[in-house]
TORKOL-4160 file (C-alpha; in steps of 0.2 Angstrom, whole numbers, padded with zeros to 4 digits, m for minus):
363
<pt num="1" X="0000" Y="0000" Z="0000"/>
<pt num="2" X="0006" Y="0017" Z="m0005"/>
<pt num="3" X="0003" Y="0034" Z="m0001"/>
<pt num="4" X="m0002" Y="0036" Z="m0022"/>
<pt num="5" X="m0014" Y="0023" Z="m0017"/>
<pt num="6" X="m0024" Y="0030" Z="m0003"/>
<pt num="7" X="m0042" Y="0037" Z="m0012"/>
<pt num="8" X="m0042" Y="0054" Z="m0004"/>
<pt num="9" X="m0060" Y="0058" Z="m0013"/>
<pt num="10" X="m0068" Y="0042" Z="m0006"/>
<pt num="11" X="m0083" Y="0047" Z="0002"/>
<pt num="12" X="m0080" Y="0035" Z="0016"/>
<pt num="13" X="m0063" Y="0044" Z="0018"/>
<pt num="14" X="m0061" Y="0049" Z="0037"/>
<pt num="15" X="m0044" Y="0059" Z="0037"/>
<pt num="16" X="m0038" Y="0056" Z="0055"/>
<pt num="17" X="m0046" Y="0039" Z="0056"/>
<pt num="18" X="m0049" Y="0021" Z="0048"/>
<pt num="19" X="m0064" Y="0022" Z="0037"/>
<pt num="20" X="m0079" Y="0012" Z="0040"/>
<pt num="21" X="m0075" Y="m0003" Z="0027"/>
<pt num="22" X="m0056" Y="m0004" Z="0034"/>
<pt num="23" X="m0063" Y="m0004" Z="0051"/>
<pt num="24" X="m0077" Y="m0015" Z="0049"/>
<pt num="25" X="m0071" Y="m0026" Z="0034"/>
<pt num="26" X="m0052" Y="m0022" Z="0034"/>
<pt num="27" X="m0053" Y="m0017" Z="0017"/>
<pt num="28" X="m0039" Y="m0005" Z="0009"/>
<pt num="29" X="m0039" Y="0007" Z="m0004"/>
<pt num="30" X="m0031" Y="m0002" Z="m0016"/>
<pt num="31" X="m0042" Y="m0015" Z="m0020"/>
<pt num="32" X="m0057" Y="m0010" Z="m0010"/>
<pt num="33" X="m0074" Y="m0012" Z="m0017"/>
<pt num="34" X="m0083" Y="0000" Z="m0009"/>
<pt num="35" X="m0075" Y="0014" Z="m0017"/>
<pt num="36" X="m0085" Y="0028" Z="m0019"/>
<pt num="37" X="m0080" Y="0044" Z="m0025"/>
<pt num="38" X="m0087" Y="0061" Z="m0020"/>
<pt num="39" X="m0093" Y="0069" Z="m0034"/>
<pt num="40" X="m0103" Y="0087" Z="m0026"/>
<pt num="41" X="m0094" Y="0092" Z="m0009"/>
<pt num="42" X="m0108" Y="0104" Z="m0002"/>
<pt num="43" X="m0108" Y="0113" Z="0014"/>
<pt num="44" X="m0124" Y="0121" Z="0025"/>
<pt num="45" X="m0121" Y="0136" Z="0038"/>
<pt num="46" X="m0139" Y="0132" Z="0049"/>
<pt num="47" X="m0132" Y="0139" Z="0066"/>
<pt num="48" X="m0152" Y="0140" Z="0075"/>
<pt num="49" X="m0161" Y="0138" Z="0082"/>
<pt num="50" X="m0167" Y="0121" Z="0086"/>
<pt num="51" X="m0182" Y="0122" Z="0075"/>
<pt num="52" X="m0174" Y="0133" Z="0060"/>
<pt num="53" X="m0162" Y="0120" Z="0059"/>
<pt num="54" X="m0177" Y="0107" Z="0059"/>
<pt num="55" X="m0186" Y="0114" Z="0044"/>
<pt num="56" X="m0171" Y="0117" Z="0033"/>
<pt num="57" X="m0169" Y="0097" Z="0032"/>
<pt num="58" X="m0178" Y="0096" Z="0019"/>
<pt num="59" X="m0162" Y="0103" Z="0009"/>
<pt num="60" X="m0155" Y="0088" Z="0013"/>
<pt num="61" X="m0166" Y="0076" Z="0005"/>
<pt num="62" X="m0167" Y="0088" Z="m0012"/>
<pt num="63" X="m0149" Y="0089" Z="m0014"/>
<pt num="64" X="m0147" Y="0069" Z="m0009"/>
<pt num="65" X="m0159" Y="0068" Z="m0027"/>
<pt num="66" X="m0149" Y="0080" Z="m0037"/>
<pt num="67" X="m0131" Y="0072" Z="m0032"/>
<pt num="68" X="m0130" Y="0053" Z="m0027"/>
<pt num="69" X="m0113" Y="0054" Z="m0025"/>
<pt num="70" X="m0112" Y="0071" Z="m0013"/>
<pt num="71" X="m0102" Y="0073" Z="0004"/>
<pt num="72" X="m0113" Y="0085" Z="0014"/>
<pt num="73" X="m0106" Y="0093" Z="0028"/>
<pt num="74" X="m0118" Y="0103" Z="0041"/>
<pt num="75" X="m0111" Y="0117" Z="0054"/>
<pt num="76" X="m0123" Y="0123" Z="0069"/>
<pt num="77" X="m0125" Y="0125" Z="0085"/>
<pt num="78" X="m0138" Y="0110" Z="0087"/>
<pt num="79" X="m0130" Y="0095" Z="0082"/>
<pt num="80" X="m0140" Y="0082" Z="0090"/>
<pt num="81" X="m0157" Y="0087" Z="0081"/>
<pt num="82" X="m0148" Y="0081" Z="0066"/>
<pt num="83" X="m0149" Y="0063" Z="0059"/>
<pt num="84" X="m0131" Y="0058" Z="0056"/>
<pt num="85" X="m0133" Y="0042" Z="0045"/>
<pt num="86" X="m0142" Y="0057" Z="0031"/>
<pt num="87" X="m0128" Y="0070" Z="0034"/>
<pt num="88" X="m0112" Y="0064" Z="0032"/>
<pt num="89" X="m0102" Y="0080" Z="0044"/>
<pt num="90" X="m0110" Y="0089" Z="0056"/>
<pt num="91" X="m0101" Y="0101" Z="0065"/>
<pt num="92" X="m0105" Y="0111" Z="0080"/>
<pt num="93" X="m0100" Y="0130" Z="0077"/>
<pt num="94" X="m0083" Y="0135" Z="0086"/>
<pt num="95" X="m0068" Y="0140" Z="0081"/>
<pt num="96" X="m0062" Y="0124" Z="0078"/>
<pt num="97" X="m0075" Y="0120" Z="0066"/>
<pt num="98" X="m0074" Y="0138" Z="0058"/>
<pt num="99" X="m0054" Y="0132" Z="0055"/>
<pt num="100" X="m0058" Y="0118" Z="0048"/>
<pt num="101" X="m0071" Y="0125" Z="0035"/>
<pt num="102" X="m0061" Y="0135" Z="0029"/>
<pt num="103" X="m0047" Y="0126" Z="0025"/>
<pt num="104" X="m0058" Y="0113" Z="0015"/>
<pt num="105" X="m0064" Y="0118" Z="m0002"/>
<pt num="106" X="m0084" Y="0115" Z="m0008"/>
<pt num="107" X="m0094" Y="0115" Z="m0022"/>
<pt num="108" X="m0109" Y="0122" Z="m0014"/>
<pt num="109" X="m0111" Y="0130" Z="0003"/>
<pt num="110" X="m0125" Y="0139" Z="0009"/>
<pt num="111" X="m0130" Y="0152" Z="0023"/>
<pt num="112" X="m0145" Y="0151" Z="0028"/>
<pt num="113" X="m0145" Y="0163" Z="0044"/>
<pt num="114" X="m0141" Y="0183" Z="0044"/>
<pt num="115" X="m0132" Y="0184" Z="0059"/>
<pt num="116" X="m0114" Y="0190" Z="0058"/>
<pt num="117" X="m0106" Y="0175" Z="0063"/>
<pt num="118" X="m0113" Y="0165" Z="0049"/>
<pt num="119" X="m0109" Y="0176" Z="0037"/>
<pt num="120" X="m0095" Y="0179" Z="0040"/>
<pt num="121" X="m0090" Y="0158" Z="0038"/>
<pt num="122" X="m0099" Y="0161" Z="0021"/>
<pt num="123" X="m0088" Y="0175" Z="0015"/>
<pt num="124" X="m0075" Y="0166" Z="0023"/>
<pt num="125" X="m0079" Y="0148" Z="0013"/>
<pt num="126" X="m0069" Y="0141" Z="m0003"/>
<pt num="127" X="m0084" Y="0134" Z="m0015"/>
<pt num="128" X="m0090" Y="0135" Z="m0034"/>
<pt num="129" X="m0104" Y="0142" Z="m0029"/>
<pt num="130" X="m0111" Y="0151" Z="m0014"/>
<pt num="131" X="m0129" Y="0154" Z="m0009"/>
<pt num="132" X="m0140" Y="0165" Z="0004"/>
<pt num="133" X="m0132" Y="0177" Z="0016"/>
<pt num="134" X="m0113" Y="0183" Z="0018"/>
<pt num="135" X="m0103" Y="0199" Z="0022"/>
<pt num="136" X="m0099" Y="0213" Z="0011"/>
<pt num="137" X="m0081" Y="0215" Z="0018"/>
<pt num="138" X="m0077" Y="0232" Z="0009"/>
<pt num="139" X="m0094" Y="0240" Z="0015"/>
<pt num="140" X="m0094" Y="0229" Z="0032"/>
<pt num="141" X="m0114" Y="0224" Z="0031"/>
<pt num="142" X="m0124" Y="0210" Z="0027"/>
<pt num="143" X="m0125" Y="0206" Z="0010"/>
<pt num="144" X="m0133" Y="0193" Z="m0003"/>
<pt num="145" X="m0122" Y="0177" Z="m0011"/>
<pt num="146" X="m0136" Y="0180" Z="m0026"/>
<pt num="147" X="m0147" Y="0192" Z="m0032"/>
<pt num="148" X="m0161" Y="0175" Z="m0029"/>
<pt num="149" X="m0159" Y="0178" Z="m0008"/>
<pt num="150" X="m0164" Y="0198" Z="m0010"/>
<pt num="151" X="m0182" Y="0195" Z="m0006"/>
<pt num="152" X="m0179" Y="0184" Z="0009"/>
<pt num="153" X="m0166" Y="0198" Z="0017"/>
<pt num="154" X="m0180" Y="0214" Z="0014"/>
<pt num="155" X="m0193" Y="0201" Z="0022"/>
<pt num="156" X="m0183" Y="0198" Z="0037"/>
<pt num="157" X="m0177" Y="0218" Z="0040"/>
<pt num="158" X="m0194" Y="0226" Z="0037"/>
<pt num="159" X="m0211" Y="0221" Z="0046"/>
<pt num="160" X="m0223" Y="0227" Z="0036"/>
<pt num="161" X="m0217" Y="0218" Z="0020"/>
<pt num="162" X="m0215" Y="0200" Z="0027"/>
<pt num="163" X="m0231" Y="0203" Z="0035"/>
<pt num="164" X="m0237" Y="0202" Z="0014"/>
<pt num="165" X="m0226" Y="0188" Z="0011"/>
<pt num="166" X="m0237" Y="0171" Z="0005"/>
<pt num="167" X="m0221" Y="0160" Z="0003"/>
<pt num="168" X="m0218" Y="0146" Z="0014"/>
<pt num="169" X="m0201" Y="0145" Z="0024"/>
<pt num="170" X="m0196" Y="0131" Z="0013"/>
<pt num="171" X="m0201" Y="0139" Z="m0002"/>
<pt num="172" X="m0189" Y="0154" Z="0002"/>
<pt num="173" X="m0174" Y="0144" Z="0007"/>
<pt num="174" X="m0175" Y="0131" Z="m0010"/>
<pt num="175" X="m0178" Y="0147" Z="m0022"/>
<pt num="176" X="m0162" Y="0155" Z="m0012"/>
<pt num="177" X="m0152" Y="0139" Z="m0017"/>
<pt num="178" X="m0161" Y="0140" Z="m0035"/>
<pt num="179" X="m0170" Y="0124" Z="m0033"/>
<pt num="180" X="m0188" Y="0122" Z="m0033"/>
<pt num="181" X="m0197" Y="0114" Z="m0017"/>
<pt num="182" X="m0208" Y="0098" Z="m0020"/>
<pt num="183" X="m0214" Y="0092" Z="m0003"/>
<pt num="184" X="m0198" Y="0085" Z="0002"/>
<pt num="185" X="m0199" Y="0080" Z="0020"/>
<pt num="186" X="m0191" Y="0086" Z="0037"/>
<pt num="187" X="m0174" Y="0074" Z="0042"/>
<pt num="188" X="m0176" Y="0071" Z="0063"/>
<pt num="189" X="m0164" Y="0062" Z="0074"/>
<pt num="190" X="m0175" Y="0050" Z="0081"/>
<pt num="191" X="m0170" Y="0036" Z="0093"/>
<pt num="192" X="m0180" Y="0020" Z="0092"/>
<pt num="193" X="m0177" Y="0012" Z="0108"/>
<pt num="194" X="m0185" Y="0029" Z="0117"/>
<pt num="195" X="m0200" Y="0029" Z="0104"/>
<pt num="196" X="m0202" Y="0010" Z="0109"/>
<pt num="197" X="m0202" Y="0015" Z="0128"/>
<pt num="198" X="m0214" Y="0027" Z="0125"/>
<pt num="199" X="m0226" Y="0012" Z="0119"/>
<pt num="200" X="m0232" Y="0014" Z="0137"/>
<pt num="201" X="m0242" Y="0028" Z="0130"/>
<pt num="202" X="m0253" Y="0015" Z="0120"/>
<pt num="203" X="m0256" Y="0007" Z="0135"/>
<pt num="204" X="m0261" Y="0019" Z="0145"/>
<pt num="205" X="m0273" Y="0026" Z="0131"/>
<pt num="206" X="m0281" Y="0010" Z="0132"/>
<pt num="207" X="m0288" Y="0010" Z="0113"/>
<pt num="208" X="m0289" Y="0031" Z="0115"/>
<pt num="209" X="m0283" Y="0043" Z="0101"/>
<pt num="210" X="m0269" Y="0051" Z="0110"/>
<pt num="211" X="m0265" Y="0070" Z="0108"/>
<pt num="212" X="m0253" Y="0079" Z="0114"/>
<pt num="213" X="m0253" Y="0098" Z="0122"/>
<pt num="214" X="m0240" Y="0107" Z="0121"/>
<pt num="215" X="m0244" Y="0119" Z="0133"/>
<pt num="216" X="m0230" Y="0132" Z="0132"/>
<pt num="217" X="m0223" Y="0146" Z="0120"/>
<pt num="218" X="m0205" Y="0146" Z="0123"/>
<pt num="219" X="m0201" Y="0163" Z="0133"/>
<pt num="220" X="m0196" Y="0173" Z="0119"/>
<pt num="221" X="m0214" Y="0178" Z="0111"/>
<pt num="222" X="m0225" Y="0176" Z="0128"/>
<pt num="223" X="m0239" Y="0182" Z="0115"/>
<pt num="224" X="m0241" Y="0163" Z="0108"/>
<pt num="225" X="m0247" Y="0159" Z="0126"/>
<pt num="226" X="m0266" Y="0153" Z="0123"/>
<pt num="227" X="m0274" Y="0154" Z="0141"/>
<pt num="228" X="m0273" Y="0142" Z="0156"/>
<pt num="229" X="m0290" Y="0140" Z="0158"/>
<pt num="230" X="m0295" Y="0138" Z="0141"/>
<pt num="231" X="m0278" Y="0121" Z="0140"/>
<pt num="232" X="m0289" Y="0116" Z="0157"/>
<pt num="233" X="m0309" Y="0115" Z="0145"/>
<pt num="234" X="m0298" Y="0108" Z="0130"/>
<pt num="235" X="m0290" Y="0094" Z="0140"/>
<pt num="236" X="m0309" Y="0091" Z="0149"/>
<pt num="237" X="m0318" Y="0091" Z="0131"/>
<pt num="238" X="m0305" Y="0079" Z="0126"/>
<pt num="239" X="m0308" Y="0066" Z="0140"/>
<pt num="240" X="m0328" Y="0067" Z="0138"/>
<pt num="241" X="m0326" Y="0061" Z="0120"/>
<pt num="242" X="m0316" Y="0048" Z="0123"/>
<pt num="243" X="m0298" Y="0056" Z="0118"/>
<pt num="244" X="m0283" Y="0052" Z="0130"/>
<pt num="245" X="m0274" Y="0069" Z="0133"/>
<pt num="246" X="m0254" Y="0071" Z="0137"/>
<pt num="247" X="m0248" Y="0086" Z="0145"/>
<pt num="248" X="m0230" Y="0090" Z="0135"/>
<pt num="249" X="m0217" Y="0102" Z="0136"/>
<pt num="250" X="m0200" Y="0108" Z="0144"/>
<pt num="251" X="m0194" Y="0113" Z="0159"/>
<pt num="252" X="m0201" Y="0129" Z="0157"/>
<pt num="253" X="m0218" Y="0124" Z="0156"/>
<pt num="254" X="m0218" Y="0110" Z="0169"/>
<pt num="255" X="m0225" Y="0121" Z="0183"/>
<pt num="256" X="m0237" Y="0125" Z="0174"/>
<pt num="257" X="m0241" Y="0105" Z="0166"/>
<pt num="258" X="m0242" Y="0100" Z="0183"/>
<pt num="259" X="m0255" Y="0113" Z="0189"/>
<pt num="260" X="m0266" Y="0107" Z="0172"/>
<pt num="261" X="m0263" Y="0089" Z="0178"/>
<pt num="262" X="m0268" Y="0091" Z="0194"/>
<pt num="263" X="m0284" Y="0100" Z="0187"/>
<pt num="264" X="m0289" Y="0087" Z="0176"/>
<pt num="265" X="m0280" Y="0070" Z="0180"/>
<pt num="266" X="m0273" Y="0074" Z="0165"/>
<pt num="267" X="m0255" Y="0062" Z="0161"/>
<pt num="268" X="m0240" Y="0071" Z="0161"/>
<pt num="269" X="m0224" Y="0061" Z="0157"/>
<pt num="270" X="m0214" Y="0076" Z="0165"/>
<pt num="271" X="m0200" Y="0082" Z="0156"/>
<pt num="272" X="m0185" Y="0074" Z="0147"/>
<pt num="273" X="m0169" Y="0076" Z="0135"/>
<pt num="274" X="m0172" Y="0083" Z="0120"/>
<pt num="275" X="m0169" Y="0066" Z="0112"/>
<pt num="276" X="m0180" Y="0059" Z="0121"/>
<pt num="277" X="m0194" Y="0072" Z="0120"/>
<pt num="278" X="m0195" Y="0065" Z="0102"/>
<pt num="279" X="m0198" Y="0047" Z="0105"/>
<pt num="280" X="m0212" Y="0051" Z="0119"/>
<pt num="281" X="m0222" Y="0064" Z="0103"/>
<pt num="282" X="m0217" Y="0049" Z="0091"/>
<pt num="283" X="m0232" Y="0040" Z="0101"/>
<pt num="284" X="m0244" Y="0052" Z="0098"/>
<pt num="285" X="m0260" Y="0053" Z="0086"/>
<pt num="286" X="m0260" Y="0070" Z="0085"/>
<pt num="287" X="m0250" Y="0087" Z="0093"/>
<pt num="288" X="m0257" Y="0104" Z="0097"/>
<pt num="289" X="m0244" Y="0117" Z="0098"/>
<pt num="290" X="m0240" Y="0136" Z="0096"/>
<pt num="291" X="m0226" Y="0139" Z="0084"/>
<pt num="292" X="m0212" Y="0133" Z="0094"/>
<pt num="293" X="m0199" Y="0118" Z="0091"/>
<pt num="294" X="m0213" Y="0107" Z="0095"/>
<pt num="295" X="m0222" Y="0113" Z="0077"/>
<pt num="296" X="m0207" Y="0107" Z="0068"/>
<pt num="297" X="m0205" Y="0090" Z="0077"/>
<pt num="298" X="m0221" Y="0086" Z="0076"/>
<pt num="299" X="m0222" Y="0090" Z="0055"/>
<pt num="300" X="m0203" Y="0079" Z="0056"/>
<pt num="301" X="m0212" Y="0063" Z="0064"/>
<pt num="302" X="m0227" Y="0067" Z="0051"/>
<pt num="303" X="m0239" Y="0069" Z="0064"/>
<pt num="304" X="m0256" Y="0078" Z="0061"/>
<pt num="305" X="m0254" Y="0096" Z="0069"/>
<pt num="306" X="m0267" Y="0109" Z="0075"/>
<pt num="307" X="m0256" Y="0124" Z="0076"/>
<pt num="308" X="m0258" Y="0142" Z="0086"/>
<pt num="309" X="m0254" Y="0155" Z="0077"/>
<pt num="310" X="m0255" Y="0174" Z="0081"/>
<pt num="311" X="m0241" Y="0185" Z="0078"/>
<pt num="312" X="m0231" Y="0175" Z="0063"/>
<pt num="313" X="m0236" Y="0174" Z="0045"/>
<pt num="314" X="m0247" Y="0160" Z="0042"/>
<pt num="315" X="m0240" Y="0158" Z="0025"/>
<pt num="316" X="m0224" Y="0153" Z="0033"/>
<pt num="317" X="m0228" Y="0136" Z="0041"/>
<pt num="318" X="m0229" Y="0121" Z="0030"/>
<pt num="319" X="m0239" Y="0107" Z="0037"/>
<pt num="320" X="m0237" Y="0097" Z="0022"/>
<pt num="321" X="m0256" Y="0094" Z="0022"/>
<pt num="322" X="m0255" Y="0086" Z="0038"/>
<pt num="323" X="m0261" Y="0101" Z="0048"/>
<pt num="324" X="m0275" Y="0115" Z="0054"/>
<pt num="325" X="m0270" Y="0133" Z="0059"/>
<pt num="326" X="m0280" Y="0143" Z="0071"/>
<pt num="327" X="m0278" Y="0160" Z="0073"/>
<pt num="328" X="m0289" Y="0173" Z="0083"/>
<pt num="329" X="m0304" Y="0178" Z="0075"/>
<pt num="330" X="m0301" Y="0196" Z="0078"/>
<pt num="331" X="m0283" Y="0194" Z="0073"/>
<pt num="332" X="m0266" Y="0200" Z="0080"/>
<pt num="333" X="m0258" Y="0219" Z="0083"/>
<pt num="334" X="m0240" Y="0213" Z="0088"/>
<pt num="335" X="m0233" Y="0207" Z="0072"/>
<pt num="336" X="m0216" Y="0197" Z="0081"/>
<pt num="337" X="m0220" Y="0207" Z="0094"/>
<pt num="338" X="m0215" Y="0199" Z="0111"/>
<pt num="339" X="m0227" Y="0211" Z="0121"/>
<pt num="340" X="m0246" Y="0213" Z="0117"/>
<pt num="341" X="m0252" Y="0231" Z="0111"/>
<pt num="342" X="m0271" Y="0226" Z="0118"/>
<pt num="343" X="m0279" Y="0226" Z="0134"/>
<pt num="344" X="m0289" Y="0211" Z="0129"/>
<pt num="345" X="m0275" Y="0199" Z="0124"/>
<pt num="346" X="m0281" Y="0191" Z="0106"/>
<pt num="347" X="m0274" Y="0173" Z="0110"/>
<pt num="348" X="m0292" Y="0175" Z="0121"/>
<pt num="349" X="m0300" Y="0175" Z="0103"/>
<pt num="350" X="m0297" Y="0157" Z="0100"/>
<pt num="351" X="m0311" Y="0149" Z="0108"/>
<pt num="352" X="m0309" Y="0130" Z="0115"/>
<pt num="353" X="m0321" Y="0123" Z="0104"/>
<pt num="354" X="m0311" Y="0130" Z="0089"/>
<pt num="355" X="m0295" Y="0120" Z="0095"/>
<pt num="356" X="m0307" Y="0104" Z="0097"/>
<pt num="357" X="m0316" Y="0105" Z="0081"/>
<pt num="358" X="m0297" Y="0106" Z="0073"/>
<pt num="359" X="m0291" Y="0090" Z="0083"/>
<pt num="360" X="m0307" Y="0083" Z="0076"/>
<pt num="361" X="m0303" Y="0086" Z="0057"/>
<pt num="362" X="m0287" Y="0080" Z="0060"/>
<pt num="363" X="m0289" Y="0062" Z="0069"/>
């Protein structure tokens, strides 16, 4: 074996490291079978958050189609949330994975977030072709890779024209990388062994439709917050008719979950690791949710979702036929607004029976 024979563009190349066929086969370059050459070396700048980095999956699966034969490397700040047998590096943004970056060259790589940070590693990048958000370094400002990821940069800087946007998220981010979006799915890191331990919710529903509440906003728009007592009539309607509710959510809402527990006998698991949070939603029928992470697990396990919605853009959110929106009748003030410009908050405009009828259309 000699140095000439080593297949540095294998895709099961691992630099530092024996690759899986040597490891597990002891094969060797220079008669190896499962030599596979990278063809498409393609790089996406997805820092967060948790959810963001959730819906831009999809890319994944698109470029998988349009190149086999690709090595596609993934940077963020979430690495867990991302399956690692559909990604083939995923690093977690530091220094030393902004070193490494940039001392590798791509075909495509693609920023997809207008922070600083990200795109700066754009700018910063070796690749053919560059797509989404980077920095200008003579005018020291955000700038566009191409003119296609203009409309997404005004949208995100100016209130009152996103708020006339009627693109989906996905729509945005596929036109940005000059592709056209056809349902592909979501991509979620889920761990079998926690959704089969979760199989105890079957039993407890005894036969029931199981839906799960996910009763909490996360704390940075309070405005999503539909109202304790109307979670307390939903999880009492549901019971009557024969529907076994669960009480879901993190460690912020778990005061809260074990108020509306104590309330309604309702079951509430309690909370868990992220990873493990998927497997327990894996065994349910149906999720209600504000637009939170919860949103985008729930459309990655391809659950039916009943979505709140007040302050977003509606068009935004693709439920990939899977889903009902409800949003106040009277509508929302406080576009991305995190404090609510009324007296009478409108989330009080979603009446239970709204939310019920929805779970109804969707089990």
């Amino acid at each position: 074996m000699e140095f000439r024979d080593i297949k540095f563009d294998c895709k099961y190349f691992r630099g530092e490291i024996p690759c899986s066929p040597n490891k597990s086969r002891n094969k060797i370059c220079l008669d190896c079978d499962e030599y596979t050459p990278v063809k498409t070396k393609i790089l996406i700048i997805k820092l967060g958050a948790l959810g963001d980095v959730i819906r831009t999956t999809p890319l994944v699966v698109k470029y998988r189609e349009l190149f086999p034969n690709s090595h596609i490397s993934w940077v963020t700040l979430s690495p867990d949330i991302l399956p690692k047998d559909s990604i083939d590096k995923i690093y977690k943004f530091s220094f030393d994975a902004v070193y490494a970056l940039t001392h590798q060259r791509f075909d495509i790589a693609i920023n997809l977030d207008k922070e600083i940070e990200a795109c700066s590693l754009l700018a910063d990048v070796n690749a053919d072709k560059k797509f989404g958000f980077t920095w200008n370094k003579e005018k020291d400002h955000i700038d566009v890779a191409t003119p296609a990821a203009t409309h997404k940069l005004i949208t995100g800087l100016f209130d009152n024209i996103s708020i006339r946007n009627n693109k989906s998220y996905l729509e945005e981010i596929f036109e940005i990388c000059e592709l056209t979006f056809n349902y592909e799915p979501y991509l979620l890191n889920v761990n079998k062994d926690l959704v089969t331990k979760w199989n105890v919710l079957k039993e407890k529903a005894d036969g029931k439709k199981i839906v799960g509440l996910n009763t909490g906003c996360g704390k940075r728009w309070m405005t999503r917050l539909w109202p304790a007592d109307y979670w307390i009539e939903l999880v009492k309607q549901l019971q009557k008719n024969n529907y076994f509710p669960v009480l879901l959510g993190g460690a912020d809402e778990d005061a809260q979950n074990k108020i509306y527990a104590t309330n309604t006998e309702a079951f509430y698991p309690g909370t868990f690791s992220l990873e493990e949070f998927i497997g327990l939603t894996a065994n349910c029928d149906v999720i209600v949710s504000a637009v939170s992470m919860m949103m985008h697990i729930a459309v990655g396990l391809k659950k039916p979702l009943v979505l709140f919605n007040n302050i977003f853009n509606k068009h935004e959110f693709e439920l990939y036929g899977r889903g009902k929106i409800v949003e106040p009748s009277t509508g929302c003030d406080c576009y991305y607004g995190n404090t609510c410009k009324r007296e009478h908050h409108c989330m009080n405009d979603i009446p239970v029976m709204q939310v019920y009828d929805a779970i109804l259309q969707c089990t």
